[in-house]
N, CA, C and O atoms as a GROMACS GRO file, in nm:
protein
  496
    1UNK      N    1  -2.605   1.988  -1.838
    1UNK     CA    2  -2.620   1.955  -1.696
    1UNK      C    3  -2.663   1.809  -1.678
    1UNK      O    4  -2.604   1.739  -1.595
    2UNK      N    5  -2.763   1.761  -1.752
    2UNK     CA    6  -2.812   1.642  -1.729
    2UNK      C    7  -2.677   1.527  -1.745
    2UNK      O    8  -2.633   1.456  -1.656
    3UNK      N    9  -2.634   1.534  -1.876
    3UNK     CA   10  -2.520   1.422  -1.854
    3UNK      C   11  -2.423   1.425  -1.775
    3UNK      O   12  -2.364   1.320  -1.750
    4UNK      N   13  -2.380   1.565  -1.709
    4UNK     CA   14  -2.289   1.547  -1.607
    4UNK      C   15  -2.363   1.498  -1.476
    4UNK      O   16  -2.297   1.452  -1.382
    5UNK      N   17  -2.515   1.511  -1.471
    5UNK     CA   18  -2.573   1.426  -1.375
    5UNK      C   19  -2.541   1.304  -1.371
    5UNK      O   20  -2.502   1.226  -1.285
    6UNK      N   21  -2.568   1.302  -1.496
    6UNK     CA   22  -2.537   1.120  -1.527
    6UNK      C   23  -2.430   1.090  -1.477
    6UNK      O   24  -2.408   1.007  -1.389
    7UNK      N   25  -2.368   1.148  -1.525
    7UNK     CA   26  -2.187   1.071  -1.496
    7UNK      C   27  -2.130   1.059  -1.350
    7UNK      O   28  -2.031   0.994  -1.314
    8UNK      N   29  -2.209   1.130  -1.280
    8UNK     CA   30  -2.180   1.166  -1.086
    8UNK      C   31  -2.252   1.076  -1.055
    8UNK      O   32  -2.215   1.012  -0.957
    9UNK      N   33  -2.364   1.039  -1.113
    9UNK     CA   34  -2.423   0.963  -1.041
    9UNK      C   35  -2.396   0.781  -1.074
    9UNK      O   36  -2.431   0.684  -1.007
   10UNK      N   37  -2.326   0.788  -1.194
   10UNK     CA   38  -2.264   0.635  -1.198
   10UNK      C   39  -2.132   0.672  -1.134
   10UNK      O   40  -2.065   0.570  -1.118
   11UNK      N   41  -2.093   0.743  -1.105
   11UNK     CA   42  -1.939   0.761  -1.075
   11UNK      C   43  -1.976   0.706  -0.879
   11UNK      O   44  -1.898   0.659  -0.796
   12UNK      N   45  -2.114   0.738  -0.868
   12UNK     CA   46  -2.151   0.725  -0.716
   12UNK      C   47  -2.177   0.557  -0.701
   12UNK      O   48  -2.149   0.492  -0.601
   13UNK      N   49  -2.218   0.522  -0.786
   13UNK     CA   50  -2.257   0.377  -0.803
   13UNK      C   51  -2.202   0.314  -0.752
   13UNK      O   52  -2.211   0.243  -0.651
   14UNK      N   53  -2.074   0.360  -0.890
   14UNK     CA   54  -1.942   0.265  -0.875
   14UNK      C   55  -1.847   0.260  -0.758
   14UNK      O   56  -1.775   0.163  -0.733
   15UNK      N   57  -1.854   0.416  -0.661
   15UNK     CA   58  -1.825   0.434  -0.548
   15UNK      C   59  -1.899   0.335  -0.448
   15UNK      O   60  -1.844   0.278  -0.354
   16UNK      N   61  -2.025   0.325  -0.483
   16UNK     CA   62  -2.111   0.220  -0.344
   16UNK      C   63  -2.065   0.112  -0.382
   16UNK      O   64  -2.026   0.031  -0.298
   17UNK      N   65  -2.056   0.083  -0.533
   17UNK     CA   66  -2.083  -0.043  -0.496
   17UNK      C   67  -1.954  -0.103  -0.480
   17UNK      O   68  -1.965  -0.225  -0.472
   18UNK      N   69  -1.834  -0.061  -0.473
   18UNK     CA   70  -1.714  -0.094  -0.444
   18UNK      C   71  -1.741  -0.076  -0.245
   18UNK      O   72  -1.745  -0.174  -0.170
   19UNK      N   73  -1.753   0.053  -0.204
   19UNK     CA   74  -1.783   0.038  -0.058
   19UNK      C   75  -1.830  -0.037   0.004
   19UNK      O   76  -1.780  -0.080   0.108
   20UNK      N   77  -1.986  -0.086  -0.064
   20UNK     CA   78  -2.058  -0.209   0.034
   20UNK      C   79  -1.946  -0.374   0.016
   20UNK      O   80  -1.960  -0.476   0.084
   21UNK      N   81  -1.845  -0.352  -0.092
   21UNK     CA   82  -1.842  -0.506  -0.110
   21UNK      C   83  -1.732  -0.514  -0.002
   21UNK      O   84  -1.678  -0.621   0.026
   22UNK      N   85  -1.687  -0.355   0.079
   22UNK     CA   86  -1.552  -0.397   0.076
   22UNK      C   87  -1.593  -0.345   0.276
   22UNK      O   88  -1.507  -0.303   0.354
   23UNK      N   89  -1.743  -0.367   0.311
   23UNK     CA   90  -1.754  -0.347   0.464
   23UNK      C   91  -1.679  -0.435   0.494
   23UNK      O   92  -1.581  -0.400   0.558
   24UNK      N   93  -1.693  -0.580   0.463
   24UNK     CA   94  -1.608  -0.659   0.546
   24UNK      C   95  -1.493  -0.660   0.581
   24UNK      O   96  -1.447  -0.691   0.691
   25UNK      N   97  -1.429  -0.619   0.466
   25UNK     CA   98  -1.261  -0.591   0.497
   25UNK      C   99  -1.261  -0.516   0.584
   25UNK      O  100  -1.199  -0.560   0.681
   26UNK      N  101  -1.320  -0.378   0.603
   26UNK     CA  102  -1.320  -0.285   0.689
   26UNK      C  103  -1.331  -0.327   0.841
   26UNK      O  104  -1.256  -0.303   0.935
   27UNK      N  105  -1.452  -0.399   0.835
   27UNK     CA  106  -1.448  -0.439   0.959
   27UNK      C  107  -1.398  -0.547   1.013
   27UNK      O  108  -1.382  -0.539   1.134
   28UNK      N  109  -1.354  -0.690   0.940
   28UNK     CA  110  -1.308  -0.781   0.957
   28UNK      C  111  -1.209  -0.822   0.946
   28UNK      O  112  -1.159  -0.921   1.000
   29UNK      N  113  -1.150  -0.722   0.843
   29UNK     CA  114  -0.961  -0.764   0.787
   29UNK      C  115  -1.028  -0.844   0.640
   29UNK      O  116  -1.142  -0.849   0.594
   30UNK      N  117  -0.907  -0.897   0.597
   30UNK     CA  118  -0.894  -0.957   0.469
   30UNK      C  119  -0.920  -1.100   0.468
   30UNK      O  120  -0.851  -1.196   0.437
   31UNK      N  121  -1.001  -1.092   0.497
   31UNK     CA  122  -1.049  -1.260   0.591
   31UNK      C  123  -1.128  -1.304   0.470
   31UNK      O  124  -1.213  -1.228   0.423
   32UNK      N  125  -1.100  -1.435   0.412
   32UNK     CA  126  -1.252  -1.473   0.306
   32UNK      C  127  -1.389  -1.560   0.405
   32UNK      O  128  -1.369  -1.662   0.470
   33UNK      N  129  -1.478  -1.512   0.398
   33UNK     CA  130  -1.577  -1.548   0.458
   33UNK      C  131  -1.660  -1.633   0.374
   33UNK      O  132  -1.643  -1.637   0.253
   34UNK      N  133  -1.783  -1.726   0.454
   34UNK     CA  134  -1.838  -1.830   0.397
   34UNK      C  135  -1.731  -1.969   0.296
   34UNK      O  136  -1.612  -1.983   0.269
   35UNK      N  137  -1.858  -2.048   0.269
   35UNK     CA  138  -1.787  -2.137   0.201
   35UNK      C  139  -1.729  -2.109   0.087
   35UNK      O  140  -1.611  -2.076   0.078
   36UNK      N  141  -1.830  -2.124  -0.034
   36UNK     CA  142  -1.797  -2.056  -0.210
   36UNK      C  143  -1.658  -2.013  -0.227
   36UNK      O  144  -1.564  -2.067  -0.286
   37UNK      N  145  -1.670  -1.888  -0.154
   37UNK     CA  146  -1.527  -1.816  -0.146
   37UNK      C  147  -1.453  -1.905  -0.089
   37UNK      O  148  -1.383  -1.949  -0.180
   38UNK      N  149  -1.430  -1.950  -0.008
   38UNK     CA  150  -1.326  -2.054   0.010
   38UNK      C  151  -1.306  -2.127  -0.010
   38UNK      O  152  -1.216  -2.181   0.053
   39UNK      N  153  -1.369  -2.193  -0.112
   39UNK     CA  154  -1.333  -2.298  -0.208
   39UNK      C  155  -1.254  -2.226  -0.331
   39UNK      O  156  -1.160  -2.285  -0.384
   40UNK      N  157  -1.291  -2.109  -0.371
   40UNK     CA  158  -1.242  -2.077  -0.486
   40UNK      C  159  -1.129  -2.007  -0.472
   40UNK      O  160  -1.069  -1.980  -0.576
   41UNK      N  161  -1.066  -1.955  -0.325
   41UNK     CA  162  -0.969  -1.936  -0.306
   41UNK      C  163  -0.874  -2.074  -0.287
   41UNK      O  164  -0.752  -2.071  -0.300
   42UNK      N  165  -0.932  -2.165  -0.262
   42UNK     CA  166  -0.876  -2.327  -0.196
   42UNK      C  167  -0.795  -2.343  -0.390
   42UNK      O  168  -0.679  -2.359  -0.426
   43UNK      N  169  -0.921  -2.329  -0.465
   43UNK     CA  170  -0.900  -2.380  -0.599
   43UNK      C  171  -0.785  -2.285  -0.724
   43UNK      O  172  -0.705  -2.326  -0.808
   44UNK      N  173  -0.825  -2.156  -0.685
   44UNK     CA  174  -0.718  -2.077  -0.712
   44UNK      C  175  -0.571  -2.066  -0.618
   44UNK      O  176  -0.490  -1.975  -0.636
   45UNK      N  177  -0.558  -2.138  -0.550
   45UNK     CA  178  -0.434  -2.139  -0.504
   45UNK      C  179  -0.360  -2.285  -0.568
   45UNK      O  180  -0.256  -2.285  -0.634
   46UNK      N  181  -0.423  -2.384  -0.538
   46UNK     CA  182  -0.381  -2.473  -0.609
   46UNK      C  183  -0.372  -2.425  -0.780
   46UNK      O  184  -0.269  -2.462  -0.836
   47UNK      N  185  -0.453  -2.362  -0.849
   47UNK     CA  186  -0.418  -2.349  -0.995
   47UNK      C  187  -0.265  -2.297  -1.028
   47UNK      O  188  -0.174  -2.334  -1.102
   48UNK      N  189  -0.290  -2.177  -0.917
   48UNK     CA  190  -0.155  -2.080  -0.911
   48UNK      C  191  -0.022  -2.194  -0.899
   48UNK      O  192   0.045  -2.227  -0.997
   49UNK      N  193  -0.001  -2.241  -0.770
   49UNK     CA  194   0.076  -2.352  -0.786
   49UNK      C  195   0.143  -2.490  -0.843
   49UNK      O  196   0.261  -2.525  -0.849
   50UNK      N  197  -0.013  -2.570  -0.895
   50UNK     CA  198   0.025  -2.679  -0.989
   50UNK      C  199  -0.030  -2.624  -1.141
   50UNK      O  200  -0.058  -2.718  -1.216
   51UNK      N  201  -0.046  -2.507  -1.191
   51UNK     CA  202  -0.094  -2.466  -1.354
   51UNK      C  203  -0.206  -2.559  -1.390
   51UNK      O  204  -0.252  -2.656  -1.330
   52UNK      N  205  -0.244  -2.494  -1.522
   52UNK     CA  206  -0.397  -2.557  -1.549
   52UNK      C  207  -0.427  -2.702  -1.555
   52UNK      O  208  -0.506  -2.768  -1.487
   53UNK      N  209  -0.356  -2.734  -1.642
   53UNK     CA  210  -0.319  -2.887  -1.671
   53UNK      C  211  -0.360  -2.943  -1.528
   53UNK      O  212  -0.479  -2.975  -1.522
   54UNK      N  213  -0.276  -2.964  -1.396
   54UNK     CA  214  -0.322  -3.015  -1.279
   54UNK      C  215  -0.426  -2.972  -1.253
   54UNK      O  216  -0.509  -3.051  -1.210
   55UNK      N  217  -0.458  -2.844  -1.268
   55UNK     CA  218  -0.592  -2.825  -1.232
   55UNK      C  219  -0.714  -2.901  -1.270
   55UNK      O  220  -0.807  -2.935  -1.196
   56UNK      N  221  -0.699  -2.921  -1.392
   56UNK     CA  222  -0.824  -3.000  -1.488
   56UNK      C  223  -0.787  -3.130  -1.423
   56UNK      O  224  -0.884  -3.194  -1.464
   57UNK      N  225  -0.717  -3.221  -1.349
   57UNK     CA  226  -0.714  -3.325  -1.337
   57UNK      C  227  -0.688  -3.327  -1.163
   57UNK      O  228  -0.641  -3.412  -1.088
   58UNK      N  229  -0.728  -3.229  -1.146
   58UNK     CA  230  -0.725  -3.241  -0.988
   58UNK      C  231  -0.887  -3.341  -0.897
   58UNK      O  232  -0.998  -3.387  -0.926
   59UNK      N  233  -0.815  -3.329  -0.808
   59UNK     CA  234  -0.900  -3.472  -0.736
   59UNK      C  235  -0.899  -3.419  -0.630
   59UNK      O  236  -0.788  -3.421  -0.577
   60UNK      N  237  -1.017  -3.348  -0.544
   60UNK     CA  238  -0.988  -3.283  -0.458
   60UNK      C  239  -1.010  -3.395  -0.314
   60UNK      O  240  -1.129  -3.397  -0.282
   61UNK      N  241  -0.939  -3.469  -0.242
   61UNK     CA  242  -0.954  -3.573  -0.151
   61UNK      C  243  -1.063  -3.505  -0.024
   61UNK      O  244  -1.153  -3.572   0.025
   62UNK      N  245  -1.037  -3.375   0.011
   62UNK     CA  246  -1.050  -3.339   0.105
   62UNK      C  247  -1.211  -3.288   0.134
   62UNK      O  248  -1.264  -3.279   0.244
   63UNK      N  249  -1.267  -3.260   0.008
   63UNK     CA  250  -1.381  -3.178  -0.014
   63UNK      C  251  -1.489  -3.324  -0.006
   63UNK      O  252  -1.423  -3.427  -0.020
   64UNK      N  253  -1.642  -3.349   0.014
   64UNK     CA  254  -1.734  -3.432  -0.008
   64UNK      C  255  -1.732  -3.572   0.017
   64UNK      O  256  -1.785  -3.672  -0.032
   65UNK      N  257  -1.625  -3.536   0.142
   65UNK     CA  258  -1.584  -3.656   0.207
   65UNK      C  259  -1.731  -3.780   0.243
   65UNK      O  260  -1.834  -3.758   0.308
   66UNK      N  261  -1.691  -3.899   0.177
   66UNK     CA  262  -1.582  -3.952   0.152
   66UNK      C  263  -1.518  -4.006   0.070
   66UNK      O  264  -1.427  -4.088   0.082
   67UNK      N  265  -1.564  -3.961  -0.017
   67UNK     CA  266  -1.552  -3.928  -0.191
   67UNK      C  267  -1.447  -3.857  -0.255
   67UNK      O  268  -1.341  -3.883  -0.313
   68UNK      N  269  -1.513  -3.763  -0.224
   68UNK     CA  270  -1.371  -3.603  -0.260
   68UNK      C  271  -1.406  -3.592  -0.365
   68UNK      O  272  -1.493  -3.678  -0.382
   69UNK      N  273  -1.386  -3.513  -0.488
   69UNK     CA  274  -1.436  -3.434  -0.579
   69UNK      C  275  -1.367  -3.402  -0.679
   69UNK      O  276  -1.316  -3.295  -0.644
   70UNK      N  277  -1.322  -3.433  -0.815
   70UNK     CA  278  -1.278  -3.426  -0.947
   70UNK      C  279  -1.302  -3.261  -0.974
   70UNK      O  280  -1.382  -3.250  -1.067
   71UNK      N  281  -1.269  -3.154  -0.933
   71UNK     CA  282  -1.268  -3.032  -0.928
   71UNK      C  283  -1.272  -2.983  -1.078
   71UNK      O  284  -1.366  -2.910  -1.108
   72UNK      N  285  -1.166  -3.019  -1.192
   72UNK     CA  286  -1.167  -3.006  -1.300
   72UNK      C  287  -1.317  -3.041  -1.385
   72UNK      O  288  -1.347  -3.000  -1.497
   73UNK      N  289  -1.375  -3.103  -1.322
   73UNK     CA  290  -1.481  -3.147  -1.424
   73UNK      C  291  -1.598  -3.047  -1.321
   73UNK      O  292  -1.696  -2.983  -1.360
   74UNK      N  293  -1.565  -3.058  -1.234
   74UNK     CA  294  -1.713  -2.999  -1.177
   74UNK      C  295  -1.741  -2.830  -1.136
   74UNK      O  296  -1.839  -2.804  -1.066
   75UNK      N  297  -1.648  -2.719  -1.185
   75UNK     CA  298  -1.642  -2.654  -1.163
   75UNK      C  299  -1.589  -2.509  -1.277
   75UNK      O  300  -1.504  -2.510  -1.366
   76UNK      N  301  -1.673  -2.404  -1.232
   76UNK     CA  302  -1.653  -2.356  -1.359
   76UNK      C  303  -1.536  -2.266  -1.321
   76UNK      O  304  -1.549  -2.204  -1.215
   77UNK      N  305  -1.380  -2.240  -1.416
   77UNK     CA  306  -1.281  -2.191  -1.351
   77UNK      C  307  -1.309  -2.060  -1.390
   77UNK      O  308  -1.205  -1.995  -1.381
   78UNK      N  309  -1.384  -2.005  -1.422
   78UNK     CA  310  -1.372  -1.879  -1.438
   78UNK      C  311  -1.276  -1.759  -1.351
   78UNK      O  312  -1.172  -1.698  -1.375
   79UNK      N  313  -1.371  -1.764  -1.243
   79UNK     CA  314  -1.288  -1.716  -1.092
   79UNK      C  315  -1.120  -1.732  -1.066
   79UNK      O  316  -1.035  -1.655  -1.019
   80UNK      N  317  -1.117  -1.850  -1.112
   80UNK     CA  318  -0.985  -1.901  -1.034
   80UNK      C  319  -0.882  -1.818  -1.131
   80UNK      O  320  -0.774  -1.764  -1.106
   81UNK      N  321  -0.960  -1.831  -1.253
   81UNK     CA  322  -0.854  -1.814  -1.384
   81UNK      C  323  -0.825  -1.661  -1.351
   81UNK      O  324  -0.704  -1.647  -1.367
   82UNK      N  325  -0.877  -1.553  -1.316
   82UNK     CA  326  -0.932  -1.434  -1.335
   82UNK      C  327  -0.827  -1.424  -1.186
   82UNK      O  328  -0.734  -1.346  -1.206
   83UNK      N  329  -0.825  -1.484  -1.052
   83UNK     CA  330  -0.780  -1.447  -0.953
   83UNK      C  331  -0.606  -1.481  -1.036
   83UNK      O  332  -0.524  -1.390  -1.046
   84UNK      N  333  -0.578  -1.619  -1.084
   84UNK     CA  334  -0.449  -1.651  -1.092
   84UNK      C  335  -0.436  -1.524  -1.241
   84UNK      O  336  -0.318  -1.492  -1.256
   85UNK      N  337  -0.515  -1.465  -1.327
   85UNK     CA  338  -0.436  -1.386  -1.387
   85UNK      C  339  -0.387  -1.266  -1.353
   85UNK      O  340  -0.288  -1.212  -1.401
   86UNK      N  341  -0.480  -1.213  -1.241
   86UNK     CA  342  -0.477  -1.020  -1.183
   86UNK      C  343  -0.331  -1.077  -1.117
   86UNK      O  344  -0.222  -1.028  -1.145
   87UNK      N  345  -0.356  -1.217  -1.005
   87UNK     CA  346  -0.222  -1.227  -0.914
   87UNK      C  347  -0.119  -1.225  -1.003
   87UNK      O  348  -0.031  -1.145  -0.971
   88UNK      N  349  -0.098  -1.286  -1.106
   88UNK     CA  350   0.063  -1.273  -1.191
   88UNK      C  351   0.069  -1.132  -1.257
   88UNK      O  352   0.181  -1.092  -1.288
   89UNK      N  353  -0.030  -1.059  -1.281
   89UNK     CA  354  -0.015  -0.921  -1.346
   89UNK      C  355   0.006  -0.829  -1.246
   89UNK      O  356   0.026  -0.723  -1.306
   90UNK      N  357   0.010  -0.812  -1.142
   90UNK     CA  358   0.040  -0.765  -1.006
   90UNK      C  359   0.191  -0.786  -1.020
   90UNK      O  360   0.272  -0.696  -1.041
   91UNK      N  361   0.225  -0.932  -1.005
   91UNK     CA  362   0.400  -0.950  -0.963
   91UNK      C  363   0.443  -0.931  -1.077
   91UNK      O  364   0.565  -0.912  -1.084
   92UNK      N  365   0.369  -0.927  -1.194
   92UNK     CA  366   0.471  -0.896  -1.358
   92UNK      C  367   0.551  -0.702  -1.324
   92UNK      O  368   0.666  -0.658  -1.319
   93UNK      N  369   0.450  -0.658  -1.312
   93UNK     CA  370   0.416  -0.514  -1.263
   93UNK      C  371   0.510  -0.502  -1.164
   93UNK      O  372   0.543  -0.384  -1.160
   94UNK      N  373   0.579  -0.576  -1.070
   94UNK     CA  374   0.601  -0.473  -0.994
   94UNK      C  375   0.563  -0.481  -0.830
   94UNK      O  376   0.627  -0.450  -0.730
   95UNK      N  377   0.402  -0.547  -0.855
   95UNK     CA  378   0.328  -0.491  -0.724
   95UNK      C  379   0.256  -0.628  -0.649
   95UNK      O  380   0.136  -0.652  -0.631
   96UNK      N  381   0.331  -0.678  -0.628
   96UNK     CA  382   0.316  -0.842  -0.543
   96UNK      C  383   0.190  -0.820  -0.488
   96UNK      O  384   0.165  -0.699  -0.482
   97UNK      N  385   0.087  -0.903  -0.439
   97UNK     CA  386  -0.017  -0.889  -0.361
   97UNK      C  387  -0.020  -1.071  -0.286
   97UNK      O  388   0.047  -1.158  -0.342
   98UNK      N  389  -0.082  -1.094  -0.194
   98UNK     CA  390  -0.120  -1.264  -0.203
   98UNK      C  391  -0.215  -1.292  -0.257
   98UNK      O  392  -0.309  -1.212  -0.259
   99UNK      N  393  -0.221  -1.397  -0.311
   99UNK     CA  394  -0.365  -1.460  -0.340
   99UNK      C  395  -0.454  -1.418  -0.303
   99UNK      O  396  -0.534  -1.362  -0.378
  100UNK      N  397  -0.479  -1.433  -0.116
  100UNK     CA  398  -0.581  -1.413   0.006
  100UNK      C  399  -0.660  -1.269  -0.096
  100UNK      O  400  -0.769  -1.249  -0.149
  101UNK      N  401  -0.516  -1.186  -0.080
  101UNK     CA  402  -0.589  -1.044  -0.086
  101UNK      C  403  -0.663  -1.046  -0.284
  101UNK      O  404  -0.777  -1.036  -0.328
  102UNK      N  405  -0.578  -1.056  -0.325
  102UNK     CA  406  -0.657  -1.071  -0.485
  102UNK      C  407  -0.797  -1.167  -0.436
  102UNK      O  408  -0.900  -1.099  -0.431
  103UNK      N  409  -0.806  -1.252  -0.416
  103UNK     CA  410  -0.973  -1.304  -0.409
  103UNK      C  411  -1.060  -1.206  -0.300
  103UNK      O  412  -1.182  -1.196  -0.302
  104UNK      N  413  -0.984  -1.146  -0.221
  104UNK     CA  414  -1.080  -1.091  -0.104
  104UNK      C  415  -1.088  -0.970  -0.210
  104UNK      O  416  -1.196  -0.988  -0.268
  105UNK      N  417  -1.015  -0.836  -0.273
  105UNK     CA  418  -1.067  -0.759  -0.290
  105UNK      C  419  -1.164  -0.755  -0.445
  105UNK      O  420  -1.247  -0.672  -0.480
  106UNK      N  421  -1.092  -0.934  -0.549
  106UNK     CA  422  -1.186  -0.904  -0.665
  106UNK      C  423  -1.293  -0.878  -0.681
  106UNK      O  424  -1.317  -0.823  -0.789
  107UNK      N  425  -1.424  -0.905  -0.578
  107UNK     CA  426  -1.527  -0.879  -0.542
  107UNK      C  427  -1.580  -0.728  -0.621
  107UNK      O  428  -1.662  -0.676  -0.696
  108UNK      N  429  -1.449  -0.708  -0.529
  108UNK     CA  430  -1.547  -0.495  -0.554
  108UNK      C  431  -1.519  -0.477  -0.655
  108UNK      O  432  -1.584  -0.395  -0.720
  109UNK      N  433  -1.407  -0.546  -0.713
  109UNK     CA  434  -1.396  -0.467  -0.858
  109UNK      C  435  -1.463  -0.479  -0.948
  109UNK      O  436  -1.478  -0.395  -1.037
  110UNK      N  437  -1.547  -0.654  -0.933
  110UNK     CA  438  -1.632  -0.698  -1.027
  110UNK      C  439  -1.784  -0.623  -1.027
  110UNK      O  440  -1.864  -0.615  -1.120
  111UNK      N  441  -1.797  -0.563  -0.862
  111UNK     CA  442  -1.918  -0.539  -0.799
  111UNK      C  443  -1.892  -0.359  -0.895
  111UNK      O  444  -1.991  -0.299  -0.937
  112UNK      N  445  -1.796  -0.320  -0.905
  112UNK     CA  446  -1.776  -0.162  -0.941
  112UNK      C  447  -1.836  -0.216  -1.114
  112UNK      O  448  -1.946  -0.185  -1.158
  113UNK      N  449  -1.738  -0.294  -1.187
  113UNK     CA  450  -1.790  -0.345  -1.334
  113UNK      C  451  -1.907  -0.364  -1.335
  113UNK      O  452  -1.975  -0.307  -1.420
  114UNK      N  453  -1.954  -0.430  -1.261
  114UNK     CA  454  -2.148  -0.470  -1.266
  114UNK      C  455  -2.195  -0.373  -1.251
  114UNK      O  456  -2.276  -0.355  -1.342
  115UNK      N  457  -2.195  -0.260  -1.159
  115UNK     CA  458  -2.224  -0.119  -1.151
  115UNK      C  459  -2.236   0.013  -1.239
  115UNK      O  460  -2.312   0.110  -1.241
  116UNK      N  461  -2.127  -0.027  -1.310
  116UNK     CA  462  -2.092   0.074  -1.439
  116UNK      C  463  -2.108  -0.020  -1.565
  116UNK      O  464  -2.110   0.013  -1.683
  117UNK      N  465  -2.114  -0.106  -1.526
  117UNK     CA  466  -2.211  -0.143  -1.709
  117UNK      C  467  -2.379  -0.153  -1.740
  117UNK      O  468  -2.440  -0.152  -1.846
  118UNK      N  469  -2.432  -0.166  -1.575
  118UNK     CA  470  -2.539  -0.148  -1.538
  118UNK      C  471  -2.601   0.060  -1.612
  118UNK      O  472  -2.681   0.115  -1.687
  119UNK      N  473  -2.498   0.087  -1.525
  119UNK     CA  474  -2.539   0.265  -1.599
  119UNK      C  475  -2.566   0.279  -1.710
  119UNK      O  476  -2.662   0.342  -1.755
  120UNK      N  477  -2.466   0.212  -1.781
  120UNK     CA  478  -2.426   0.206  -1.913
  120UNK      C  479  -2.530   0.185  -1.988
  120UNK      O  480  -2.567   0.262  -2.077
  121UNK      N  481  -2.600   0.052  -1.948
  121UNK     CA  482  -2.766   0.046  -1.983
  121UNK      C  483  -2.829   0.102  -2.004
  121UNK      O  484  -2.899   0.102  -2.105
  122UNK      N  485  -2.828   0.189  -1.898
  122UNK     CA  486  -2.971   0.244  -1.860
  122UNK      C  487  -2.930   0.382  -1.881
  122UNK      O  488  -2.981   0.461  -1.802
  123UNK      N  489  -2.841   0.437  -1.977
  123UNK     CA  490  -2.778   0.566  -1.972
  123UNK      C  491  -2.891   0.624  -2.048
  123UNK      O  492  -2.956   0.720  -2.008
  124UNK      N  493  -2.912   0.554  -2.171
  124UNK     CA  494  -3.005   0.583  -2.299
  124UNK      C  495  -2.949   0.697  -2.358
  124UNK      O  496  -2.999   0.744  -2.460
   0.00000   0.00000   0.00000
């Protein structure tokens, strides 16, 4: 009984914590909100388009005006890399998505992973 406790109750986790990430969509649409995120959608779209190479040598004019910002050096691509790989494994597959929506819903998925490796921890 106890471990099937266990397992309902990370299985619930991973249920919240995918739900809370994804109120906004619910209530807002597929909208990316705040800045962060929209930079890293700004930065993953450009990766998607000009590949890594431009990326690392991108110069962003528009950002820290009036300066603008060497993006490649100042930023960690993790995100971007992770949005431009799910987006091409989507259209390899079969199952097109946009960008917009791959950065708006990676959230929960990462928020469900943090959730269930968290259990995982603390399973003992």
């Amino acid at each position: 009984l106890i471990p099937t406790l266990r397992a309902l109750l990370i299985a619930f986790a991973l249920f919240e914590a995918v739900n809370i990430r994804l109120y906004a969509v619910r209530t807002y649409g597929r909208v990316i909100h705040e800045f962060d995120p929209w930079f890293n959608f700004r930065a993953a779209e450009y990766m998607v388009a000009h590949g890594w190479g431009a990326f690392q040598a991108w110069y962003d004019h528009e950002v820290w005006y009036p300066l603008g910002r060497h993006v490649g050096s100042t930023t960690y691509p993790g995100l971007q890399l992770t949005a431009w790989g799910v987006h091409s494994a989507l259209a390899a597959v079969g199952r097109p998505a946009s960008l917009n929506d791959v950065c708006v819903f990676l959230p929960a998925g990462f928020g469900a992973l943090a959730a269930g490796f968290t259990g995982l921890l603390a399973w003992e």
